[in-house]
C-alpha positions in Angstrom: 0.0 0.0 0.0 2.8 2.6 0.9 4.7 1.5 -2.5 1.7 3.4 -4.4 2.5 6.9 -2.6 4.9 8.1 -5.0 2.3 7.2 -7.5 0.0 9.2 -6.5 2.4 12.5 -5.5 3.9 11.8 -9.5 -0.6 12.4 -10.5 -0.7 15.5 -8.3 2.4 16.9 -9.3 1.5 16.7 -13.1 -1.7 17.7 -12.4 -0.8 21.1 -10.3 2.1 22.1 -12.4 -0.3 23.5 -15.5 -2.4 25.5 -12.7 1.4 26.9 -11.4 2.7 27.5 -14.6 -0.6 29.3 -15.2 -0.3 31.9 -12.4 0.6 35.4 -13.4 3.7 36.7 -13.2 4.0 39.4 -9.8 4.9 43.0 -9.9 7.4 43.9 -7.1 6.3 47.7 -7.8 2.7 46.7 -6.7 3.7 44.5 -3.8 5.8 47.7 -2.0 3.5 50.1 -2.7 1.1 48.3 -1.2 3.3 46.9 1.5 3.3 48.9 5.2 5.5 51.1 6.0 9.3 50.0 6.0 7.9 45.8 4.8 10.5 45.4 1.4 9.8 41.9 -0.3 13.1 39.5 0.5 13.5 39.4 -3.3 13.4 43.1 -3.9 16.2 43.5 -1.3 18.1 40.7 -2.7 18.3 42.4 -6.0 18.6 46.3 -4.2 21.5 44.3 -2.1 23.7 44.0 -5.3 23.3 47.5 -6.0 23.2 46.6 -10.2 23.0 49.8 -12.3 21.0 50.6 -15.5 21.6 53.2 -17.7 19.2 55.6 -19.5 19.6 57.0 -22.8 17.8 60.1 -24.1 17.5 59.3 -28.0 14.6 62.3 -29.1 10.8 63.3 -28.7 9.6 60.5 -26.2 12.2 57.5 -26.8 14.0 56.8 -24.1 16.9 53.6 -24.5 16.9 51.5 -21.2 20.3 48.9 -20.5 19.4 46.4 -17.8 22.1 45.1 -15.9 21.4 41.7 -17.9 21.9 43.0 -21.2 18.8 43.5 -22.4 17.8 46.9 -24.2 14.5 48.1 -24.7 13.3 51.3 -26.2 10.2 53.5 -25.5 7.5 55.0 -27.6 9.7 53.7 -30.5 8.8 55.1 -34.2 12.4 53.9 -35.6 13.2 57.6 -36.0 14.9 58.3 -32.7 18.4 55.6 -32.8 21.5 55.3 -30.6 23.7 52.1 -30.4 22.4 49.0 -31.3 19.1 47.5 -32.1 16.6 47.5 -29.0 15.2 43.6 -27.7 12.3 45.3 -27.0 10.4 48.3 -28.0 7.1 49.5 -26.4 4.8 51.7 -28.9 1.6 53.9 -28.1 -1.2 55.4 -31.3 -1.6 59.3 -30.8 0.7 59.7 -33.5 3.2 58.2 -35.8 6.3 59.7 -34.0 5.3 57.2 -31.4 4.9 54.0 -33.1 6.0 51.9 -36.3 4.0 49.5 -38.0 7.1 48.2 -39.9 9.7 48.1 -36.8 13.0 46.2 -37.7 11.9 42.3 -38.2 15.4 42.1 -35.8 13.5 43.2 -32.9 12.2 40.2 -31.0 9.9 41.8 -28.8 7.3 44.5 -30.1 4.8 45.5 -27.6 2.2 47.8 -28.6 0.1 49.9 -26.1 -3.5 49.4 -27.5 -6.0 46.4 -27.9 -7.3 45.2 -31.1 -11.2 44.5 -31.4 -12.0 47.0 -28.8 -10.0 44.8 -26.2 -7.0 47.3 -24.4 -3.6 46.1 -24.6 -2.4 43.9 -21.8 1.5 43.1 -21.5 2.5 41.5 -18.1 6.2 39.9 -19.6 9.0 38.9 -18.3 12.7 39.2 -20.9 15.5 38.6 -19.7 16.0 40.6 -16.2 12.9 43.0 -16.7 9.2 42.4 -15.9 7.3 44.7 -17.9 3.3 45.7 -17.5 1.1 47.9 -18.8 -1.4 50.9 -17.8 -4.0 52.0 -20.3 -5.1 55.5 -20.7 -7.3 56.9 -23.0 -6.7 59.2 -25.7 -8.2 61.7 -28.0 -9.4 61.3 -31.1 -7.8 63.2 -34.1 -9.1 64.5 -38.0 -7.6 61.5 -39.1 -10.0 59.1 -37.2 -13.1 58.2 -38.7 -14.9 56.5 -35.7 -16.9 59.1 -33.9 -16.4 59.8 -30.2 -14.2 62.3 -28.4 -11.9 60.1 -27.0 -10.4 56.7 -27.7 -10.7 54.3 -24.8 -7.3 52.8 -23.3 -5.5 53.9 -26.7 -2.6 54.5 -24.7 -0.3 52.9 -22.5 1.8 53.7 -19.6 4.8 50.9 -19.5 6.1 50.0 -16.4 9.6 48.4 -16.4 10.9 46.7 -13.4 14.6 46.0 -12.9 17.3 45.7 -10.9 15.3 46.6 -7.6 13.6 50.2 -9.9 10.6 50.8 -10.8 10.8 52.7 -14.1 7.3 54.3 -15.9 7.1 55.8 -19.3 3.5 57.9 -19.5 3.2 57.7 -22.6 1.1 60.3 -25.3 -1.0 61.2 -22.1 -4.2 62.9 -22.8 -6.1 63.3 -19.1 -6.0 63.4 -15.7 -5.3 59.6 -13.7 -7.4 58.7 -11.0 -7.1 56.7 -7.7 -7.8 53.4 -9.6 -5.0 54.2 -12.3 -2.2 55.0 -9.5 -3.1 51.9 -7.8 -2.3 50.0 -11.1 1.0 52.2 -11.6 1.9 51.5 -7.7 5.5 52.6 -7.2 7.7 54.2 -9.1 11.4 55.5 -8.7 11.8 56.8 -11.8 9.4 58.1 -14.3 9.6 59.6 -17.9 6.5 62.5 -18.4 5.8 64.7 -21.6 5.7 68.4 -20.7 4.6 69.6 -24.2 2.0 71.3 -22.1 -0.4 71.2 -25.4 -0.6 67.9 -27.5 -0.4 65.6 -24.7 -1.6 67.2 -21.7 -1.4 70.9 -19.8 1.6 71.7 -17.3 -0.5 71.9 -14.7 -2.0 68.4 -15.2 1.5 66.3 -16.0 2.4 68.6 -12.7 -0.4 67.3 -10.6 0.3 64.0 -11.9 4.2 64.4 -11.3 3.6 65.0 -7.6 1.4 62.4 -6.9 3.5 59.6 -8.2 6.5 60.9 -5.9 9.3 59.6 -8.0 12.7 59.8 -6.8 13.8 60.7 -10.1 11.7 63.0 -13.4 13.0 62.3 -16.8 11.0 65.1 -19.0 10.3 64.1 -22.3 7.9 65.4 -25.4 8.8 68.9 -24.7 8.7 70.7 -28.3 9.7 74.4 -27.3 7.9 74.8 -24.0 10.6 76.0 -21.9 11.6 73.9 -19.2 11.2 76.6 -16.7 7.7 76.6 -17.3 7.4 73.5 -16.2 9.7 73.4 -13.1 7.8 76.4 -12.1 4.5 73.9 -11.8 5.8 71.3 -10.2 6.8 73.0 -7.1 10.0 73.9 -5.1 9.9 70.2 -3.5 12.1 68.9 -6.5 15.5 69.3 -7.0 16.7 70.5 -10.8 19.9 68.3 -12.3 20.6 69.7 -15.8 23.2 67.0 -17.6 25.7 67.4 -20.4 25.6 64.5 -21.7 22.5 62.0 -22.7 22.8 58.9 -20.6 21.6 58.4 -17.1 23.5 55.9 -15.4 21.7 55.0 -12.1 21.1 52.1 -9.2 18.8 51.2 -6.7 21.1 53.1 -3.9 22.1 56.0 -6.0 18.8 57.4 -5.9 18.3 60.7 -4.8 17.5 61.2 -1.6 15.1 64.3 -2.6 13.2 64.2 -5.7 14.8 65.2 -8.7 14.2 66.7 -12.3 16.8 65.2 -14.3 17.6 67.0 -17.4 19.1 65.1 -19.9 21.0 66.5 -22.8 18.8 66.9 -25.6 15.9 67.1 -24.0 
C-alpha cells in the first residue's frame, strides 16, 4: 500500500504544475506600494543588495533607451526615428501619432509590444525578458481628424509601460491625454523613476503632467515630449519640492542606492 504513494504524489504533481505555470507573473512595484511602512519583499532587497546599475539614454521626442544590468535593451514610444547604439530587444509603442509608433519596426526586434488592444480589447503586457518584468497601464486618448470613428476620445489607446529592474521601478506615460485617477495610480503602484511629456499642449497641460508628477513621488523625473515649452515653465508647476539636475551629456546611469534622496528633475541633454 505505501509502495503506491509516490504514484499518486507523480498524479498531483502533473496535475498542479499546468495550474502553477498558469499563475501570473508578480509586480514587485505593486507589492511595495502596497506593502506597510518599512515591509520590502526579501527578493526586492536581494536584487537592491547588489546594488546593479542601469543606464538611461535620451534618443529624441519621447524615446527613451533603457540597459538592464542583464543586457537587455529596450526602447520606448519607438517610431524607428529616434536611434542610438544597437538594435533595442524590446520596443514598447503607443497610437496618438506616428512619432510614437512603427507599423514596420525592424523584423530584428524580437519583442514589439504595442500599447493598445485590437477588437476593442486594451492592450495587456504583463512579460517577463531577460531581467525586466514589464506591464502595462492603459489611458485613454483623443481622437484626431484623421479618425473616422466618432467619439471624443479613444478608450485605453494609450499605454503607460512599467519596467521593473534591478530593484527600480521605471514608468514611461506615454502620449497622455487626461488626468489619472485613484484606480490608475493603484495599477502604476510605485515608481522610482518616471519619464513625463511636458509639451504642455498635444499631450496634456503643465498643470495636469504637474499634478500627476507629484502624486506619483518619483525619486527621479526624466522630462520628455517637450517641443519648445521651456523647461522653466514647467519646473515652475511642479513645485520647489524637486531638486533640478541639468546634464551634459544623454545617458543616465543609475542604481537602486544612487537614488536621490530628494526628488529630482533630471535634465538630460537633448531634451
Amino acid at each position: 500500500m505505501l509502495r503506491s504513494f509516490p504514484v499518486v504524489f507523480v498524479i498531483l504533481g502533473s496535475l498542479l504544475a499546468p495550474a502553477a505555470a498558469q499563475q501570473p507573473l508578480r509586480s514587485e512595484c505593486l507589492a511595495m506600494a502596497n506593502a506597510p511602512p518599512r515591509a520590502t519583499p526579501v527578493s526586492l532587497r536581494r536584487i537592491a543588495a547588489k546594488a546593479e546599475e542601469i543606464a538611461i539614454t535620451y534618443a529624441g521626442h519621447s524615446t527613451y533607451y533603457i540597459e538592464t544590468p542583464g543586457g537587455v535593451r529596450i526602447a520606448t514610444d519607438y517610431s524607428g526615428a529616434y536611434r542610438t547604439g544597437r538594435l533595442p530587444d524590446v520596443v514598447t509603442m503607443n497610437r496618438a501619432h506616428s512619432t510614437h509608433y512603427s507599423l514596420f519596426p525592424d523584423r530584428g526586434i524580437p519583442h514589439v509590444l504595442h500599447g493598445w488592444g485590437d477588437d476593442g480589447k486594451p492592450a495587456y503586457v504583463s512579460q517577463r525578458i531577460g531581467d525586466v518584468y514589464i506591464r502595462n497601464v492603459t489611458t485613454d486618448i483623443r481622437r484626431y481628424y484623421s479618425d473616422d470613428s466618432s467619439g471624443e476620445m479613444i478608450r485605453d489607446g494609450n499605454s503607460i509601460f512599467i519596467f521593473e529592474v534591478a530593484g527600480l521601478c521605471i514608468g514611461h506615460l506615454g502620449h497622455l491625454h487626461h488626468k489619472l485617477d485613484d484606480s490608475h495610480f493603484a495599477a502604476i503602484g510605485r515608481l522610482d523613476i518616471v519619464m513625463v511629456p511636458i509639451d504642455g499642449s498635444y499631450t496634456m497641460s503643465l498643470d495636469g503632467i504637474s499634478d500627476i508628477t507629484r502624486r506619483l513621488r518619483a525619486s527621479v523625473v526624466l522630462p520628455m515630449h517637450r517641443f519648445m515649452t521651456p523647461l522653466d515653465d514647467f519646473m515652475r508647476r511642479i513645485g520647489q519640492q524637486f531638486e533640478i539636475d541639468r546634464r551634459g551629456e544623454r545617458t543616465l546611469t543609475i542604481s537602486r542606492d544612487s537614488l536621490p534622496a530628494t526628488p529630482t528633475v533630471i535634465i538630460l541633454d537633448g531634451v
